[in-house]
TORZAZA-343964 format. One record per residue: x, y, z of N, C-alpha, C, O, CB in turn; residue in three letters; residue number from 1. Coordinates in pm, whole numbers. Glycine has a CB too. Example, Ala and Ser with C-alpha at 12.3 -4.5 7.8 and 13.67 -1.06 7.14 Angstrom:
ATOM     n_c1     n_c2     n_c3    ca_c1    ca_c2    ca_c3     c_c1     c_c2     c_c3     o_c1     o_c2     o_c3    cb_c1    cb_c2    cb_c3   code   pos
ATOM     1319     -569      780     1230     -450      780     1320     -330      780     1424     -332      846     1131     -447      905    ALA     1
ATOM     1285     -225      708     1367     -106      714     1290        3      787     1341      114      804     1408      -60      572    SER     2
This chain:
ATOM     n_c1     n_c2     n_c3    ca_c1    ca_c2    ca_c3     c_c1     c_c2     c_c3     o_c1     o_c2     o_c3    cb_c1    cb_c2    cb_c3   code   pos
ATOM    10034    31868    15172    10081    31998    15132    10008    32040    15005     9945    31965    14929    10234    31997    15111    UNK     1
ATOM    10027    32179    14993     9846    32191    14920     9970    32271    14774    10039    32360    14822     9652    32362    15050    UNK     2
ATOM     9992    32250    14644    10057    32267    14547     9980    32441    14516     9862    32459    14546    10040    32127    14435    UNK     3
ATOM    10039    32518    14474     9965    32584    14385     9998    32568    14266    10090    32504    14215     9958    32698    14404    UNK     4
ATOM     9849    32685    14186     9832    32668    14061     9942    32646    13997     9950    32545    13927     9772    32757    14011    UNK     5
ATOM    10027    32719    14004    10158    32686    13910    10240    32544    13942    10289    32455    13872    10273    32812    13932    UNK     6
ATOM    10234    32559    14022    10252    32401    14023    10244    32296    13997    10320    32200    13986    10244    32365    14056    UNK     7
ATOM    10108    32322    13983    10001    32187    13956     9993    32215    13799    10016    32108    13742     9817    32193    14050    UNK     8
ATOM     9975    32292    13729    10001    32323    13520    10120    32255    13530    10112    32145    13476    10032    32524    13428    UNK     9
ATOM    10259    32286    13592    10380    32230    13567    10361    32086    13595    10408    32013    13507    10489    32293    13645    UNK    10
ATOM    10314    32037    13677    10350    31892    13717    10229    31841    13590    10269    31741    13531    10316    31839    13920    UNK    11
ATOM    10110    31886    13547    10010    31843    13484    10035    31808    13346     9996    31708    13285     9919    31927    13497    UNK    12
ATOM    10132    31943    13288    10221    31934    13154    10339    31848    13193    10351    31755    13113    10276    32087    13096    UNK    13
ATOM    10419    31849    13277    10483    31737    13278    10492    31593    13286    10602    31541    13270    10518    31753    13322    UNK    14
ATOM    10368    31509    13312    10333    31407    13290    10238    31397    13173    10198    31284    13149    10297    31366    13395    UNK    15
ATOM    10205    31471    13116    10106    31438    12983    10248    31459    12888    10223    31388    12791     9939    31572    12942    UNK    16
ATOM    10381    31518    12867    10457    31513    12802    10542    31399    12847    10629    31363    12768    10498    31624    12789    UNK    17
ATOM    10536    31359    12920    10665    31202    12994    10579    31063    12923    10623    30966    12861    10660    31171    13257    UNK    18
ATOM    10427    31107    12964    10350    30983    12951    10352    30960    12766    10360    30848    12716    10174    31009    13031    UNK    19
ATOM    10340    31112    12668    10316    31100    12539    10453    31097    12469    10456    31076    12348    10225    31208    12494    UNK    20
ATOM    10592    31120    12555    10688    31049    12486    10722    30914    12521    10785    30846    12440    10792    31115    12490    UNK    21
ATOM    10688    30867    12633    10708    30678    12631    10599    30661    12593    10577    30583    12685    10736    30573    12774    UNK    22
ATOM    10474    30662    12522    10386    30624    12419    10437    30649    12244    10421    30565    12156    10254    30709    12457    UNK    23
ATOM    10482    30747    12231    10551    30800    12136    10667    30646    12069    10670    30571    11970    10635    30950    12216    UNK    24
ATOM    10743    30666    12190    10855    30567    12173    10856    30448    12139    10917    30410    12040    10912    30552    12259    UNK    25
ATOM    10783    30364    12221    10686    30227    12199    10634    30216    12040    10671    30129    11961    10533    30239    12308    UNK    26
ATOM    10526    30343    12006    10461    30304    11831    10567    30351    11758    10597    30287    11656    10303    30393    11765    UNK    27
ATOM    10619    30429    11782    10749    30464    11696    10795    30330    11658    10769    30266    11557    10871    30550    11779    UNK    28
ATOM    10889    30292    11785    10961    30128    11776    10902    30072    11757    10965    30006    11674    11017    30054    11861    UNK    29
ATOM    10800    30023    11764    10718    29924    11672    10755    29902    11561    10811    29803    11514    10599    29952    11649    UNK    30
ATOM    10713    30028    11500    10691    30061    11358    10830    30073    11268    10827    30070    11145    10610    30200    11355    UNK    31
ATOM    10920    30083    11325    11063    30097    11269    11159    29975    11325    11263    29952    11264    11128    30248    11316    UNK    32
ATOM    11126    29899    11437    11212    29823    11484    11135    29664    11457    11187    29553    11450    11248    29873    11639    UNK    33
ATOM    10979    29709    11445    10863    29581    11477    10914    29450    11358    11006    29443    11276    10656    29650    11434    UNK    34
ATOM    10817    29369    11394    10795    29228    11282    10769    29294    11154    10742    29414    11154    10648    29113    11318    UNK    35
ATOM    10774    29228    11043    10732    29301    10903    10548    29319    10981    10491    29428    10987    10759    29162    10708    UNK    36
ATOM    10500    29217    11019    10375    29265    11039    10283    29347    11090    10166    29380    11072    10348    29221    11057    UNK    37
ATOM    10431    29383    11204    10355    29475    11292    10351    29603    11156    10250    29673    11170    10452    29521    11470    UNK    38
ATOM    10424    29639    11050    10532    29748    10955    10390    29760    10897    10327    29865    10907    10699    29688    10836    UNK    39
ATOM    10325    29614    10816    10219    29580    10746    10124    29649    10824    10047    29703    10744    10197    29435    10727    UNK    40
ATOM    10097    29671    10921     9957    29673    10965     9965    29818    11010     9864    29870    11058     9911    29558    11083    UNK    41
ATOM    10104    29903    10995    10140    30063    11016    10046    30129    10829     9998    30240    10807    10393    30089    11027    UNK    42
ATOM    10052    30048    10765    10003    30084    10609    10130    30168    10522    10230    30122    10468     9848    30199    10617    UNK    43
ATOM    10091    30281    10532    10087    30341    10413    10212    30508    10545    10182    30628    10548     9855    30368    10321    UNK    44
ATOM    10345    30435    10631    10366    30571    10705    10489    30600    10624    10544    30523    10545    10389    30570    10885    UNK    45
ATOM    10526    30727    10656    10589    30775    10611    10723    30787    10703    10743    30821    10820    10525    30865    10569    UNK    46
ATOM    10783    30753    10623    10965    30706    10677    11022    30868    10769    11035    30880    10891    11114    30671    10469    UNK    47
ATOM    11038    30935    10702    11055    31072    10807    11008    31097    10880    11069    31158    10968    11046    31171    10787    UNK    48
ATOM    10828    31059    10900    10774    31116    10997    10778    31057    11119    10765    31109    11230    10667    31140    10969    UNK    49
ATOM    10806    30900    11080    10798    30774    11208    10942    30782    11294    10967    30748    11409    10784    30587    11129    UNK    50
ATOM    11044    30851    11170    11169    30855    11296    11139    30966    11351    11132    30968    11474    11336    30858    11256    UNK    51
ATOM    11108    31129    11248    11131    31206    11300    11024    31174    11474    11084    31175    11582    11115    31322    11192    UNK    52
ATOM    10907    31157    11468    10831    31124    11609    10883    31013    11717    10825    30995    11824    10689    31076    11572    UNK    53
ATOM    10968    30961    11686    11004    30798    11753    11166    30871    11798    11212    30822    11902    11007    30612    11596    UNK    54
ATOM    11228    30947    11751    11370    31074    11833    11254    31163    11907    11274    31164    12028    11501    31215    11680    UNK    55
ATOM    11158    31226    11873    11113    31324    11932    11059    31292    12082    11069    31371    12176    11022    31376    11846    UNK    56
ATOM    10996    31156    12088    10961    31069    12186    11087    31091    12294    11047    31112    12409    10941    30913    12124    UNK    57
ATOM    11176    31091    12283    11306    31131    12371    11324    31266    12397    11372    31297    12506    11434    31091    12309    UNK    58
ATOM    11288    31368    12301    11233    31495    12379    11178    31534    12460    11214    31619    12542    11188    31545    12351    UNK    59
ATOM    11017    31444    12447    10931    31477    12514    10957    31454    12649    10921    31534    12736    10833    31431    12472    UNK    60
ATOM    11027    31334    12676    11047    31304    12795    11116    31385    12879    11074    31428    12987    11091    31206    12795    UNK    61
ATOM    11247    31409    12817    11351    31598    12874    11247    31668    12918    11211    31688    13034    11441    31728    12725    UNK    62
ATOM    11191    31712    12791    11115    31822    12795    10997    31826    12937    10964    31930    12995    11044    31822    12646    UNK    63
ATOM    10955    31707    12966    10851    31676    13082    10944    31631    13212    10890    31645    13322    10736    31541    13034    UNK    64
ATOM    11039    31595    13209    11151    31605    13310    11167    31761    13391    11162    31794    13510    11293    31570    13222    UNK    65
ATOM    11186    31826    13279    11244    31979    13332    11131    32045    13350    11147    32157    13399    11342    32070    13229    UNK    66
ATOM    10976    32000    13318    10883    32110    13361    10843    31992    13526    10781    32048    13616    10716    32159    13207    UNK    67
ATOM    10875    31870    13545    10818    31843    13666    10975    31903    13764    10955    31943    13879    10759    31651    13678    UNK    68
ATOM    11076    31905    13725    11168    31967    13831    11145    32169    13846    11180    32238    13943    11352    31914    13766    UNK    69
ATOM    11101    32201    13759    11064    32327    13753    11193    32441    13678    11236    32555    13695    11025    32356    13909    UNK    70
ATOM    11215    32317    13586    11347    32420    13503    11291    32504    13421    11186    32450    13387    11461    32342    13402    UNK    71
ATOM    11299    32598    13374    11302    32724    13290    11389    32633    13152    11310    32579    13074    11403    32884    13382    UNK    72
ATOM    11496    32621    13129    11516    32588    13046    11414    32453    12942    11426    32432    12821    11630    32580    13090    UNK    73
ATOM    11321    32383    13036    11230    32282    12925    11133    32407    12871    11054    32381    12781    11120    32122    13015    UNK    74
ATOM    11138    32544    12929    11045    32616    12793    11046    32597    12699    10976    32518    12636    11045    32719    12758    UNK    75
ATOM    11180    32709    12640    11238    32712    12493    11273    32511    12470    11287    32478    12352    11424    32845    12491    UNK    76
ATOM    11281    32443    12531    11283    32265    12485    11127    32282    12384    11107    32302    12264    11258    32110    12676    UNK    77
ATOM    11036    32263    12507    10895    32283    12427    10869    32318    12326    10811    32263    12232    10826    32347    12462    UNK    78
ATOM    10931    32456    12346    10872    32540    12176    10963    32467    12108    10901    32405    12022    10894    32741    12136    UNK    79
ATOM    11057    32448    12103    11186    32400    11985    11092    32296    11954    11051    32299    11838    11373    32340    12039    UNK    80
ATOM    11036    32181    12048    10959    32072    11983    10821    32120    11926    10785    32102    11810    10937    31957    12086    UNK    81
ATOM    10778    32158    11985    10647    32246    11895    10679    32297    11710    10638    32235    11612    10624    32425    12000    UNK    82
ATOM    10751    32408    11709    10786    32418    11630    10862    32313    11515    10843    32318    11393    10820    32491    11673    UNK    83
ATOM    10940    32232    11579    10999    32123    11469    10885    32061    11429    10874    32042    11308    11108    32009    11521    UNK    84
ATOM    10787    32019    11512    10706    31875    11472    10588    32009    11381    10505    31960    11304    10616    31736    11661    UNK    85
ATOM    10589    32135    11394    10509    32183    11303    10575    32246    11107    10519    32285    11005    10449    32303    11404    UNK    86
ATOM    10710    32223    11150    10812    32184    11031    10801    32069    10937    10816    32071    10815    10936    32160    11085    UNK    87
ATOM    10770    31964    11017    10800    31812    10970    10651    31784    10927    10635    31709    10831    10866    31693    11103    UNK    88
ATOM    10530    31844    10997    10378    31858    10967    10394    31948    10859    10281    31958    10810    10277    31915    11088    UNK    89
ATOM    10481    32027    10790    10465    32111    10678    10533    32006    10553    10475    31975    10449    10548    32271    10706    UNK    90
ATOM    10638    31973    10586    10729    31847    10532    10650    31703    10445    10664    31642    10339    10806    31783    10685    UNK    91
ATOM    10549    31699    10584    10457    31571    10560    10363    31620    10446    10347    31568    10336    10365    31519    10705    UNK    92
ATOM    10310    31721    10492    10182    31799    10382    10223    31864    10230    10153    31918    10144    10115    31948    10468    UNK    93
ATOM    10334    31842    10235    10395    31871    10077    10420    31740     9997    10402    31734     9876    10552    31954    10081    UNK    94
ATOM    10470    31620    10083    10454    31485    10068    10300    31435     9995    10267    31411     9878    10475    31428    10216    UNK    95
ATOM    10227    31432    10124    10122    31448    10081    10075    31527     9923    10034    31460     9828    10083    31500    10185    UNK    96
ATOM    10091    31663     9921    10071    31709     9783    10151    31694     9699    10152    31773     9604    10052    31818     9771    UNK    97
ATOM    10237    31598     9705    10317    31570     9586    10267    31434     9539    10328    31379     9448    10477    31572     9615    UNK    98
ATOM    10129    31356     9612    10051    31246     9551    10172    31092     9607    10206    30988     9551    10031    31284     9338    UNK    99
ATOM    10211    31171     9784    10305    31044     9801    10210    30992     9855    10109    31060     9871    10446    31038     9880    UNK   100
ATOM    10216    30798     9919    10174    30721    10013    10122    30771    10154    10222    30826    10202    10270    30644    10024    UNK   101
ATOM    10022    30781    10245    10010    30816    10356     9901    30761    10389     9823    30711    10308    10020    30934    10375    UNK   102
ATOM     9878    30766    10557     9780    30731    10673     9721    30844    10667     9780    30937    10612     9833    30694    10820    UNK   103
ATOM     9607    30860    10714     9494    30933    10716     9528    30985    10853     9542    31100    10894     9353    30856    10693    UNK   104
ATOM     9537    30880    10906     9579    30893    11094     9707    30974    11117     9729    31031    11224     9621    30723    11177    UNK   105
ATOM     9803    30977    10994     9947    31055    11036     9929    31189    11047     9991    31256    11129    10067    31041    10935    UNK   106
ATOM     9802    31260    10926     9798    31363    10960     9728    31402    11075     9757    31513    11120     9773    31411    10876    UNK   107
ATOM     9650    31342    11127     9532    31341    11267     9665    31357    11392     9683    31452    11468     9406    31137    11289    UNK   108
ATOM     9738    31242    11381     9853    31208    11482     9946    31372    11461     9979    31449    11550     9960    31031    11422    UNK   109
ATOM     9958    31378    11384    10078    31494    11360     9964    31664    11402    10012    31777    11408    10155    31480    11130    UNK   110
ATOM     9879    31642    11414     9809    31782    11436     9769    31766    11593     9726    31851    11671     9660    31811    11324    UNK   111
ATOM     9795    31649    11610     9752    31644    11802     9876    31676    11852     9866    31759    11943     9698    31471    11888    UNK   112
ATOM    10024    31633    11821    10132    31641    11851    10162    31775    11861    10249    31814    11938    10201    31575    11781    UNK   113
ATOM    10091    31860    11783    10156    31997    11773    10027    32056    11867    10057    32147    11944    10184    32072    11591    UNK   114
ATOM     9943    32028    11866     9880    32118    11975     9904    32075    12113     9897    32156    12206     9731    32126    11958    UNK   115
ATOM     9931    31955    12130     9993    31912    12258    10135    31982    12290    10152    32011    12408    10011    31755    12252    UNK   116
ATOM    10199    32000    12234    10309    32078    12238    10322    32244    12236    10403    32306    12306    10370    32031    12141    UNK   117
ATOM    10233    32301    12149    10170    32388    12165    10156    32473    12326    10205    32559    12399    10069    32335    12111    UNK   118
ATOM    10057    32379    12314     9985    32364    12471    10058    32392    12577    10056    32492    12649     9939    32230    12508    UNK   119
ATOM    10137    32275    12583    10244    32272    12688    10366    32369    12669    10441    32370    12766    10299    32132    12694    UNK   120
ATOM    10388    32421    12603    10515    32518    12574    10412    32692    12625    10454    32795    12677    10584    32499    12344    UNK   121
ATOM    10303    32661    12589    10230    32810    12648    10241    32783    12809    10310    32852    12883    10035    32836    12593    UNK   122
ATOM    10157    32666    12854    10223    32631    12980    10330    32692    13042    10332    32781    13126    10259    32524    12972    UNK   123
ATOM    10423    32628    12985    10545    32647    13094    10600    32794    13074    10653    32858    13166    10680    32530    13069    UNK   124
ATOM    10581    32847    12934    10572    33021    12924    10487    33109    13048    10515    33209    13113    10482    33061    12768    UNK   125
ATOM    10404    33043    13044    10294    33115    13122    10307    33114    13313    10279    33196    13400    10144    33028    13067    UNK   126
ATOM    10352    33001    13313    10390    32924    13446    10535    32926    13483    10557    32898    13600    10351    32774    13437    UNK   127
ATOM    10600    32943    13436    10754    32896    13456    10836    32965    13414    10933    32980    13489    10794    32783    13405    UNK   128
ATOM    10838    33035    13289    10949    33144    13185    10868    33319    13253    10920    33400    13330    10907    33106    12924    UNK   129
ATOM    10748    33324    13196    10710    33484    13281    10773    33503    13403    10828    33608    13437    10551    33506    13328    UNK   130
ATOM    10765    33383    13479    10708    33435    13618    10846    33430    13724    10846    33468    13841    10565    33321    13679    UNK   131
ATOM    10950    33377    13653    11053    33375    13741    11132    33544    13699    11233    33581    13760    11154    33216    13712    UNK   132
């Protein structure tokens, strides 16, 4: 059976959001639940940002749930996560300019998160919220 386009964005955003919140979840828990060493070898993260991403990891998954069943409601999910993790990326960057501790990689990690989310929240706008 041959999917169309809309279909195939929904099911496409919905496994790149299922797959990047059980990846999410895993370094999260590591990093908050791990050995001191695994903690040691996280450096320099920042305590808000590792829970706030390691709860959000449980979003993502909703959120990629309801775009592979074809709910309308994981839109506004999306943006809500889009928008928070670009809150907590404003949060982090004042941290940052206040001369706190940080990974080089958190801000790299935290600017992929939001365009991935981004992304996928135009998605399912575009695919799923317009069109019904």
């Amino acid at each position: 059976m041959k999917h169309s386009n809309r279909e195939h964005s929904l099911r496409v955003a919905a496994v790149i959001a299922v797959l990047f919140g059980l990846l999410t979840l895993v370094s999260g828990g590591r990093v908050l639940f791990g050995s001191d060493a695994v903690r040691q070898a996280a450096g320099s993260s920042v305590g808000f940002v590792v829970w706030f991403n390691f709860l959000a990891g449980l979003a993502y998954v909703v959120a990629g749930s309801g775009f592979w069943l074809g709910r309308r409601w994981a839109v506004p999910w999306a943006g809500l996560i889009a928008l928070s993790t670009a809150a907590v990326f404003a949060a982090f960057a004042l941290h940052v300019w206040q001369g706190g501790a940080y990974e080089l990689r958190t801000a790299a990690a935290m600017a992929l998160r939001l365009a991935v989310w981004a992304g996928i929240a135009w998605v399912g706008y575009r695919r799923l919220w317009r069109t019904a």
